[in-house]
C-alpha positions as CSV (number, residue, x, y, z in Angstrom):
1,X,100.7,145.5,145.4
2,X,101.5,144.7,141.6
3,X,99.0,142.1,139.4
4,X,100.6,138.7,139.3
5,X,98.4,137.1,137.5
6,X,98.9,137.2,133.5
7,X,95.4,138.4,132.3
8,X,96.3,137.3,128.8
9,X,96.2,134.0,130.0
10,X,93.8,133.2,132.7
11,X,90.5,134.6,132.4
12,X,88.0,133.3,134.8
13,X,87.4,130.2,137.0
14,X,84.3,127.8,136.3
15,X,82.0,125.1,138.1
16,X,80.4,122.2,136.1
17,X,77.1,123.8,134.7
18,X,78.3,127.9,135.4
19,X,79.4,130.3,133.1
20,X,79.4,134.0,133.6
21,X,78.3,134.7,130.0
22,X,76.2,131.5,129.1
23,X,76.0,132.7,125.6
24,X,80.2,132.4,125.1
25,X,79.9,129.2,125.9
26,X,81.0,127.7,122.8
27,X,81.8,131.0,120.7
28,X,84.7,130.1,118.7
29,X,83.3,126.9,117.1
30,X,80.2,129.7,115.9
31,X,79.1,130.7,112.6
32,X,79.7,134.6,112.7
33,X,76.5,135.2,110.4
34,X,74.7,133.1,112.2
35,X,75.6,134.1,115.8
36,X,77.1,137.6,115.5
37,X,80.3,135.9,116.8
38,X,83.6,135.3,114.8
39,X,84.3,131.6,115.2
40,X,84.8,129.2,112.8
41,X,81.8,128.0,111.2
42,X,82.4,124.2,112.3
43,X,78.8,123.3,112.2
44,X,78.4,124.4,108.7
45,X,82.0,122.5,107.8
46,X,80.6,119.6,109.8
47,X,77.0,120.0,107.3
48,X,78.9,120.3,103.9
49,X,81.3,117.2,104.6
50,X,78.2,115.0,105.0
51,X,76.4,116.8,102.2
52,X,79.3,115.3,100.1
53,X,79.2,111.7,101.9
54,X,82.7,111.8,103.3
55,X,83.7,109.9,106.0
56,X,86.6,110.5,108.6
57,X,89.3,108.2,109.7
58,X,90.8,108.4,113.1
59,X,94.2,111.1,113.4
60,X,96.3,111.2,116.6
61,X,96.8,114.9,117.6
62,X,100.1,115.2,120.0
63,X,99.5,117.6,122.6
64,X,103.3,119.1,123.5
65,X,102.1,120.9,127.6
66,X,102.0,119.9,130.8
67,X,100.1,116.7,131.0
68,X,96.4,115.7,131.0
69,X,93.6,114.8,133.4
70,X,92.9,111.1,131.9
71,X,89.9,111.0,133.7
72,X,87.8,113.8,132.3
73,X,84.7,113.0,131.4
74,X,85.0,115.0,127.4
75,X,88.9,113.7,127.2
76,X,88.4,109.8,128.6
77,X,87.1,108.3,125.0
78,X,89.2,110.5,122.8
79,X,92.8,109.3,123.9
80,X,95.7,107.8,122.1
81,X,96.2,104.6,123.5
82,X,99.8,102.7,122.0
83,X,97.9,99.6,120.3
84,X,100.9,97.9,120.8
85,X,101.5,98.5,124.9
86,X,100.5,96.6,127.2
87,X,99.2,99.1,130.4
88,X,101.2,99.0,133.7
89,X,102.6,95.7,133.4
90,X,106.5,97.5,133.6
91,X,107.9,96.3,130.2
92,X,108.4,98.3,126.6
93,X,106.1,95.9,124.7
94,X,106.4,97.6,121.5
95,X,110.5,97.8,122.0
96,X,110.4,101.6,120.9
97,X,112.3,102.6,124.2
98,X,109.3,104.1,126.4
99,X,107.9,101.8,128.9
100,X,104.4,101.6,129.4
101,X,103.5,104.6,126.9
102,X,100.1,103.8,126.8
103,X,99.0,107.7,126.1
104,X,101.6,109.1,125.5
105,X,105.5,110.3,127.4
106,X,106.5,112.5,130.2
107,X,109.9,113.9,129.3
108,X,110.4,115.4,132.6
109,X,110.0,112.3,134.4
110,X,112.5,109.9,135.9
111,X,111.8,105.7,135.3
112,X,111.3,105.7,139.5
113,X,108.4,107.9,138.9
114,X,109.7,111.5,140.3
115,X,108.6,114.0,138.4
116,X,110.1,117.7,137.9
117,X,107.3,119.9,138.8
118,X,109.1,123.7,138.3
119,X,111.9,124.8,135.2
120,X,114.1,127.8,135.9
121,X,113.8,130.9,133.5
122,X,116.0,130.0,130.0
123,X,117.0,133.9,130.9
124,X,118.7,132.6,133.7
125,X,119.6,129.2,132.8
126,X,121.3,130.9,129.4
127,X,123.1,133.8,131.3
128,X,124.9,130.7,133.8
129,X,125.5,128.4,131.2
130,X,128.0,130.8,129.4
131,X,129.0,133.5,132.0
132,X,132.3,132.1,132.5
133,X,133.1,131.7,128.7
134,X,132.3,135.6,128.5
135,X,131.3,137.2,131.7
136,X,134.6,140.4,131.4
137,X,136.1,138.7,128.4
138,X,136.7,141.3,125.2
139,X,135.4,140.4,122.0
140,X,135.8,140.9,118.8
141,X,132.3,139.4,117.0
142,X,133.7,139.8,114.2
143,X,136.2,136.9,114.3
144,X,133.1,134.7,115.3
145,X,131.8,132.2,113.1
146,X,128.1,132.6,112.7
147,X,126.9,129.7,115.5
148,X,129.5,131.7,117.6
149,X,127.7,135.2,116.7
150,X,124.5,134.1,117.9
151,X,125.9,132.4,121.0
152,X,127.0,135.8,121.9
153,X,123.9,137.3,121.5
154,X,122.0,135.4,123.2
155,X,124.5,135.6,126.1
156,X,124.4,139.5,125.9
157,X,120.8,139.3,125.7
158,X,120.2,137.0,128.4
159,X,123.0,139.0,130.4
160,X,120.9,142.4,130.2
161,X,117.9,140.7,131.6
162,X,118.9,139.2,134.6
163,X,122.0,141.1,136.2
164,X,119.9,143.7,138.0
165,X,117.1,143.3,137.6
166,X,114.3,141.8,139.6
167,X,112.2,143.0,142.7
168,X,114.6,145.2,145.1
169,X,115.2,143.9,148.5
170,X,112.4,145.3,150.3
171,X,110.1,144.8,147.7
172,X,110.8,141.4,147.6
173,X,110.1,141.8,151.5
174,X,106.9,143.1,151.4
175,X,105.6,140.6,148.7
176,X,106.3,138.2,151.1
177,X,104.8,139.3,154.1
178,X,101.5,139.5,151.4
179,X,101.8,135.7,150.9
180,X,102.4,134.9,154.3
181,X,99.0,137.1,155.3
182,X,97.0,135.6,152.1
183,X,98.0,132.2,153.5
184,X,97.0,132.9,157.3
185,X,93.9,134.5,156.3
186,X,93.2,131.3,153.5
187,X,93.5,129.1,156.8
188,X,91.4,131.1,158.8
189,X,88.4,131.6,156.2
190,X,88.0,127.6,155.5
191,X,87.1,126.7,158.7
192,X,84.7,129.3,159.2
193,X,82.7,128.9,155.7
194,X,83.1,125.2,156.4
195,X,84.8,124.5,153.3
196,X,87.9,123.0,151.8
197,X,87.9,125.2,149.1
198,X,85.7,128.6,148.5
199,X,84.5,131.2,145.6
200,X,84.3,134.9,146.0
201,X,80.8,134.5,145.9
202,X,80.7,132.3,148.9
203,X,83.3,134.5,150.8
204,X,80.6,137.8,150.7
205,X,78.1,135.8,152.1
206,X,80.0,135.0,154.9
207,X,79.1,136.9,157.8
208,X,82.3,138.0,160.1
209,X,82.0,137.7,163.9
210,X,84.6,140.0,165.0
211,X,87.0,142.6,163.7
212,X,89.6,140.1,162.8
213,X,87.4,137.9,160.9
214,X,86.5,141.2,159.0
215,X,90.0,142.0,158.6
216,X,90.8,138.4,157.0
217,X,87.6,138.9,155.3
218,X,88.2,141.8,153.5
219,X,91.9,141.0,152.6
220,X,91.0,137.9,151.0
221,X,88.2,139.7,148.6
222,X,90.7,142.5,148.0
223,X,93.0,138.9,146.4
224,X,90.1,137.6,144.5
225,X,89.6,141.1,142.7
226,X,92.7,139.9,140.8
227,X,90.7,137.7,138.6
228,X,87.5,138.3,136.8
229,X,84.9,136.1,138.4
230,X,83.1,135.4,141.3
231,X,83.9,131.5,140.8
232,X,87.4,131.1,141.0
233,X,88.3,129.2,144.3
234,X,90.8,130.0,146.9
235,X,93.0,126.8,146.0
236,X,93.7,128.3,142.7
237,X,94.3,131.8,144.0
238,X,96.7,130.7,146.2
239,X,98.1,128.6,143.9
240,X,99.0,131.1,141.4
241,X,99.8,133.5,143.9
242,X,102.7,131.1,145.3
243,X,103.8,130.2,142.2
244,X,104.4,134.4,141.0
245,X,106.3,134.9,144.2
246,X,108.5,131.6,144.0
247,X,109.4,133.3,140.3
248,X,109.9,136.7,141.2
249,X,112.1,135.2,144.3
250,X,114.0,133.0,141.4
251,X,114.0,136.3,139.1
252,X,115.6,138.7,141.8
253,X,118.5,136.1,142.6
254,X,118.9,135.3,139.0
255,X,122.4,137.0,138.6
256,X,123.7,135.8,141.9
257,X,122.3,132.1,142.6
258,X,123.0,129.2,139.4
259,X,119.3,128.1,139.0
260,X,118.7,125.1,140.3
261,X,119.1,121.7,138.0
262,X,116.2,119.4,138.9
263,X,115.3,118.5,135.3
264,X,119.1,116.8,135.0
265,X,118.9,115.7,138.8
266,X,115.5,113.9,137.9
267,X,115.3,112.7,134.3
268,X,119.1,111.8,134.5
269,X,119.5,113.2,131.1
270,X,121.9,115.9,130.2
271,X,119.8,118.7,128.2
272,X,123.0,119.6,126.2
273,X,123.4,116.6,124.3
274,X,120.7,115.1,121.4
275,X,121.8,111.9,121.3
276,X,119.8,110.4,124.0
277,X,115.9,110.5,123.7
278,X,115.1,107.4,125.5
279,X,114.6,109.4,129.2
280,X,111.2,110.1,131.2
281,X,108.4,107.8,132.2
282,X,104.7,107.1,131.2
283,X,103.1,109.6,134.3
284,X,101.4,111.9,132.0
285,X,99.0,112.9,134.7
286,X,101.9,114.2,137.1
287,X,102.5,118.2,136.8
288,X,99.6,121.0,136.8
289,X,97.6,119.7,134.2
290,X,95.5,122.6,133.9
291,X,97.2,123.8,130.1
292,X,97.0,120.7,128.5
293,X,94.1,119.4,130.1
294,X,92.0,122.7,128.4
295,X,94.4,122.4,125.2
296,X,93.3,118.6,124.8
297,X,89.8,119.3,125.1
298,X,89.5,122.4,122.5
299,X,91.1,120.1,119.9
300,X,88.7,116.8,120.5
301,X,87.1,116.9,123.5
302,X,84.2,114.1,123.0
303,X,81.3,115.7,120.7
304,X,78.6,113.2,121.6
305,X,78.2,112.7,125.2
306,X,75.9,115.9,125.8
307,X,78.6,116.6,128.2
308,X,80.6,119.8,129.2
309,X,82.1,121.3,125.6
310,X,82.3,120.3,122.1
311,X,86.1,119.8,120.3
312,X,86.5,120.0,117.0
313,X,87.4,117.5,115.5
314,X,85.0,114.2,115.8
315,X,87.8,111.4,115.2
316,X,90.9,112.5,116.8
317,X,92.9,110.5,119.3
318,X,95.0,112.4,121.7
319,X,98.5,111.6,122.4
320,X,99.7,113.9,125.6
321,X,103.9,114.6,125.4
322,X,104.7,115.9,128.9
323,X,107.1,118.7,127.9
324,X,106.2,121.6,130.2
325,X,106.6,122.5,133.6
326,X,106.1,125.5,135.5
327,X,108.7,128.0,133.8
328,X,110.3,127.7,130.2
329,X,111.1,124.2,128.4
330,X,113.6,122.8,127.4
331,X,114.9,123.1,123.8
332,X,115.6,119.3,124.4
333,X,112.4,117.9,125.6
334,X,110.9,120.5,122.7
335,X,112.6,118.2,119.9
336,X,112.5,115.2,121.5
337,X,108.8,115.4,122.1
338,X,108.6,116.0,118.6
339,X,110.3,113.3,117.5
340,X,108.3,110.6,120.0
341,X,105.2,112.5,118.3
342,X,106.0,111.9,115.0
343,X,107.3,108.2,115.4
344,X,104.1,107.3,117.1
345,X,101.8,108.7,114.9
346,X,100.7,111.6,115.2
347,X,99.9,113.7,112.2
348,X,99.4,116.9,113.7
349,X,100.9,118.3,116.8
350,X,100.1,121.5,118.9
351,X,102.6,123.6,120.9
352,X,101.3,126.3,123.2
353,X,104.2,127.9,124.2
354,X,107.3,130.0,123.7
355,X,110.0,131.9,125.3
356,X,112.5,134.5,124.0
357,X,116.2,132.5,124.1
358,X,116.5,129.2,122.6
359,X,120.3,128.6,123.4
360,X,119.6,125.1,121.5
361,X,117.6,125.6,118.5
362,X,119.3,123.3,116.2
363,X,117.9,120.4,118.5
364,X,114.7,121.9,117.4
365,X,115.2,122.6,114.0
366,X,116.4,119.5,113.8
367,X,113.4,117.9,115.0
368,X,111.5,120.0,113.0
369,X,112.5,118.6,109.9
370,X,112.5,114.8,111.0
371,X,108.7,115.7,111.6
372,X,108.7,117.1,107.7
373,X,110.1,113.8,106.2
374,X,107.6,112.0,108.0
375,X,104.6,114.8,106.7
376,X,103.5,116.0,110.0
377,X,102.1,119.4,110.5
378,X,103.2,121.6,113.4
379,X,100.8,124.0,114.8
380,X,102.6,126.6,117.9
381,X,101.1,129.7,120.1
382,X,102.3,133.0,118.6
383,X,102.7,134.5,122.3
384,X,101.0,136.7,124.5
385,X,103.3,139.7,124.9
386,X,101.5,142.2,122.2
387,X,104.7,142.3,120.5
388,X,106.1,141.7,116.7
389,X,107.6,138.4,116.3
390,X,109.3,138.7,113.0
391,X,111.4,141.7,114.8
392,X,111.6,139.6,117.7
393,X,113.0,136.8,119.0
394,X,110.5,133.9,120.1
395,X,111.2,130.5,120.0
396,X,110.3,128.2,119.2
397,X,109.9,129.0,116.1
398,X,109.8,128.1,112.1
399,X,113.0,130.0,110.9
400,X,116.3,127.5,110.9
401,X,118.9,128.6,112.3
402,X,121.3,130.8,110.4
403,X,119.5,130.5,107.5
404,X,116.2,132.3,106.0
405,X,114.4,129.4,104.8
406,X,111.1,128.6,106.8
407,X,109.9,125.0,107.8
408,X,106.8,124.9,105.2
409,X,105.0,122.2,108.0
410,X,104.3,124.9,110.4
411,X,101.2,127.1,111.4
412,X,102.2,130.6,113.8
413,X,98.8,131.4,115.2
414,X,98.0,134.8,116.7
415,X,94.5,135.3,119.1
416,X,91.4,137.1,117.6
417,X,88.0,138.1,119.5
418,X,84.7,137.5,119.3
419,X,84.1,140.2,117.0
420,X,86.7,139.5,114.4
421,X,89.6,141.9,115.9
422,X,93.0,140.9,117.2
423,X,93.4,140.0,120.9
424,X,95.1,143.0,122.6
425,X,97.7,140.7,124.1
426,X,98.5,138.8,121.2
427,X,101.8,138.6,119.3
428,X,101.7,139.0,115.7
429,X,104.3,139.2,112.8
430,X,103.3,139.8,109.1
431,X,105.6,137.1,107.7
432,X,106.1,134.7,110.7
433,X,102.5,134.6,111.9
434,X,100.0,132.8,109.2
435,X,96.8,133.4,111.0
436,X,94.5,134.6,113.7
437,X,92.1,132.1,115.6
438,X,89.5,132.4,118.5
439,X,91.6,133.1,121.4
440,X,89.4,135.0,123.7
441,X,87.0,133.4,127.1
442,X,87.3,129.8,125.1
443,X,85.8,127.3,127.4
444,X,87.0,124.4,128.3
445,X,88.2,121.2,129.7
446,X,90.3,121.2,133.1
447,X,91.4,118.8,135.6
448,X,88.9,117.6,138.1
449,X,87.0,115.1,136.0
450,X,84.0,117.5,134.8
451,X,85.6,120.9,135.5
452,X,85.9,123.4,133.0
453,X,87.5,126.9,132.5
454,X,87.3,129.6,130.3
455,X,90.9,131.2,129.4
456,X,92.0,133.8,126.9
457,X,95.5,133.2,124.9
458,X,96.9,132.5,121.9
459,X,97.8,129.0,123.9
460,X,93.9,128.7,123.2
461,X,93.8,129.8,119.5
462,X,96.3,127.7,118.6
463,X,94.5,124.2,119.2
464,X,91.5,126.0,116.9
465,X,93.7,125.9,114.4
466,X,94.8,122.2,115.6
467,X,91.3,121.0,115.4
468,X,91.0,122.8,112.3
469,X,94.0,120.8,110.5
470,X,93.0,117.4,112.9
471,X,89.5,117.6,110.9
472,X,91.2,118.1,107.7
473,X,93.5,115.7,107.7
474,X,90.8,112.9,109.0
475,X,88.3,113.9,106.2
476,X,91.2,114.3,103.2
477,X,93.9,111.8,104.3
478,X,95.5,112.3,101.2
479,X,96.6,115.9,101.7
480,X,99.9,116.4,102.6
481,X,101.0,118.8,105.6
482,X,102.3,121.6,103.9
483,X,98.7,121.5,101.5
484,X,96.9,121.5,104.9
485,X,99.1,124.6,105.7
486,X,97.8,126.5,102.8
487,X,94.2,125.5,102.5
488,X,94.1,127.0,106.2
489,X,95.9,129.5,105.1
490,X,94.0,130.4,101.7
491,X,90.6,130.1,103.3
492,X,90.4,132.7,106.2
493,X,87.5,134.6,106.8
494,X,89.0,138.0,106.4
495,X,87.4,140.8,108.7
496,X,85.6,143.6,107.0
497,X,86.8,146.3,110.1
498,X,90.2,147.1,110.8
499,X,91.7,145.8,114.1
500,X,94.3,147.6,116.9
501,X,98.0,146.5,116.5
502,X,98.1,144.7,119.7
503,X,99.5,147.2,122.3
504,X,99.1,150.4,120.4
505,X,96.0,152.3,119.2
506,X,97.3,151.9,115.6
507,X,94.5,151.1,113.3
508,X,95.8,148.0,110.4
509,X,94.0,145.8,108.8
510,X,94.7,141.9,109.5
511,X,96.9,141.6,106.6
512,X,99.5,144.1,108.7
513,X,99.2,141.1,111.2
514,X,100.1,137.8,109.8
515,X,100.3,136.3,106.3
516,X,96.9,135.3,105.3
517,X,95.2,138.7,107.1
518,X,92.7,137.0,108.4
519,X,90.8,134.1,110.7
520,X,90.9,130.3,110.3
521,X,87.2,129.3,109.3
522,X,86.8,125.5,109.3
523,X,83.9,125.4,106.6
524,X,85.9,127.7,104.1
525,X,88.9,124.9,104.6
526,X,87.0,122.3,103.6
527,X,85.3,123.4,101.2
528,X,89.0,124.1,99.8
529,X,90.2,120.7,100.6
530,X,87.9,119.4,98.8
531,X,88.2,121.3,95.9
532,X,92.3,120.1,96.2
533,X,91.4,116.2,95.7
534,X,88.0,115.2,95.2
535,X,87.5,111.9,96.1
């Protein structure tokens, strides 16, 4: 059977109080002189800023995922809460068009609270949306205007990855005959261990009683080799597992079935068309909330309650924009969550994800300058498919459209590990990438109230470098987002050993990688910050 889980992104499964490797715990916030590991020297920024008696005042970090588990005990005291909304009492008190906003927006909500739960692949949704405008249709691109030219493209692109491609017939079968046996076996295994839910751990202490129980036994441990720990739990497993064969099922239909359009059958908003923003509803708990729930916490979770994890920076408020579902976003929701960001407040806002089409970009590039008039810094996952992203299309990202110039309010962030090298799965891109940040078994928040997970993923290095601007901008309100860019920038910890390109076994060093050539250190930025505009 093929691996369907993405290792690049989920790494291992964890209980309040376990960790498989006590001692990561914690890593990327590290002193690498200190500890030996390559974090960001946040203690000694933390030591230096009250060695020069500054004191911080409050930013509000938008989170741009899949919503938030409110209730967590490191994310409860650290939210953004609309000062000017009254909660659950079903009117727009502040008259900015979003009811009941009190931490934030779901864009993929409707106002009588459904919620879409799955998006279709933009490969997909792009190769439909203009098959009939060029599906056996000669042309001649060089008659095309240049929006023309890359609508083409994109087409052509999206064309040669979907028409043919996909799990065969009996592949497809056969994967799911393997979910229909995981599921029977789930079923049978619960009742027996006594348990609504169950580790691998649990599962080989278990003690069969006949050859069937062995057989459902031993099928079930062969599914929890997929990931790397003992304490994942069924649920997930089979979670995961359901949602890889409900894409593949999507993938291997792509070129024959329209995907399905429950985004526009839910929100009631047409995806196509910028002018209306005012679309959603205030459920920011509704989706998976595992993404933004561990996002959340690396940026702020609560530093002072002895509790779980420390964020990173100590005065942040945490506004969650519900953007992301299961599959690729929207360019629409992208810009529009932006937008609702920026005229809410926030100063900084992170955006862990990315896909290879963006059939809409001007929405986004769009957005991406209302949020530089208004000085807000943009901070966004490089990606996790070991590839180069100036060579490459990934969106979204800070290149307008048609043009060359770059949005100068914008941070690319690849993954580095614990010792200081880049993460075999990032992406990377020696003028589109600006820097490398701890992106490796980075511990977490996740839903469940005092849960917490350890993931790899540049979806993880990017709120480092989040937290890393949040504190910045708290400590030296007077610095502008495009300074904040190039103090993080300009004060990298540069590694002293050469790294692997990600996916070859090419030796560079890290300035072969992204602009600065090296990784975001905290205590190096404000020491520069302060240098910039001393009180």
């Amino acid at each position: 059977m093929k691996t369907f889980f993405l290792s690049g992104i989920l790494l291992l499964f964890l209980l309040p109080g376990e960790c498989q490797n006590a001692k990561l715990q914690g890593w990327h916030i590290k002193d690498q002189q200190a500890s030996g590991y390559y974090g960001i020297s946040l203690d000694k920024a933390y030591q230096f800023l009250a060695g020069k008696n500054l004191k911080s005042t409050p930013v509000i970090v938008a989170i741009l995922d899949d919503g938030i588990d409110t209730s967590h005990e490191d994310l409860q005291k650290v939210l953004w809460t609309n000062p000017r909304e009254i909660p659950a009492n079903g009117v727009d008190d502040d008259a900015n068009g979003y009811i009941d906003d009190v931490h934030g927006w779901n864009f993929l909500g409707s106002r009588d609270g459904r919620n879409v739960l799955a998006n279709s692949s933009e490969w997909i949704r792009v190769y439909w949306r203009y098959k009939a405008k060029y599906e056996g249709v000669n042309i001649d691109t060089s008659q095309l205007e240049k929006a023309q030219k890359y609508e083409y493209a994109m087409w052509q692109k999206a064309r040669s990855g979907v028409v043919g491609k996909g799990m065969k017939e009996d592949e497809l079968g056969n994967l799911k005959t393997y979910l229909a046996n995981a599921l029977f076996c789930d079923s049978v295994l619960k009742p027996k261990l006594g348990k609504m839910e169950f580790t691998a751990k649990q599962l080989m202490s278990y003690n069969p009683s006949n050859k069937l129980e062995k057989q459902v036994k031993e099928f079930f441990v062969e599914l929890f080799k997929q990931f790397t720990t003992p304490d994942v739990t069924d649920s997930f497993v089979m979670d995961e597992f359901e949602k890889y064969v409900t894409g593949e099922i999507r993938r291997a239909n792509g070129d024959k079935v329209p995907p399905e359009d429950d985004r526009r059958k839910i929100t009631g908003d047409d995806e196509k068309t910028e002018a209306n923003r005012l679309y959603g509803n205030s459920n920011i708990t509704n989706g998976e909330l595992m993404h933004g729930s561990h996002v959340a916490g690396i940026v702020g979770a609560d530093r002072n309650n002895g509790k779980g994890m420390q964020g990173i920076a100590d005065n942040v408020q945490i506004m969650m924009v519900r953007t992301s579902a299961d599959g690729d976003e929207f360019d629409k929701d992208i810009a529009t969550g932006i937008r609702y960001a920026v005229d809410n407040g926030a100063k900084v806002i992170n955006m862990s994800f990315g896909k290879s089409l963006s059939p809409d970009k001007k929405m986004v590039d769009d957005a991406v300058k209302y949020a530089l008039s208004k000085d807000v810094l943009l901070v966004q996952a490089a990606g996790n498919s070991k590839r180069n992203i100036d060579a490459l299309d990934n969106y979204p990202n800070p290149k307008y459209l048609q043009t060359d110039s770059v949005a100068p309010n914008w941070i690319t962030v690849g993954a580095s590990d614990t010792i200081g090298k880049a993460a075999d799965f990032s992406n990377y891109g020696p003028h589109i990438a600006n820097v490398f940040a701890p992106g490796i078994a980075i511990y977490s928040s996740v839903p469940g109230g005092d849960k917490y997970m350890s993931w790899d993923g540049t979806s993880m290095a990017s709120p480092v470098v989040t937290g890393v601007a949040a504190l910045l901008r708290s400590y030296f309100p007077q610095l502008h987002a495009a300074e904040i860019k190039k103090i993080i920038e300009e004060s990298v910890s540069i590694p002293t050993v050469e790294t692997f390109k990600p996916g070859t076994t090419e030796k560079v060093n890290m300035n072969k990688l992204c602009t600065s050539g090296g990784i975001v250190n905290s205590y190096n930025a404000a020491k520069l910050a302060f240098g910039y505009h001393k009180p």
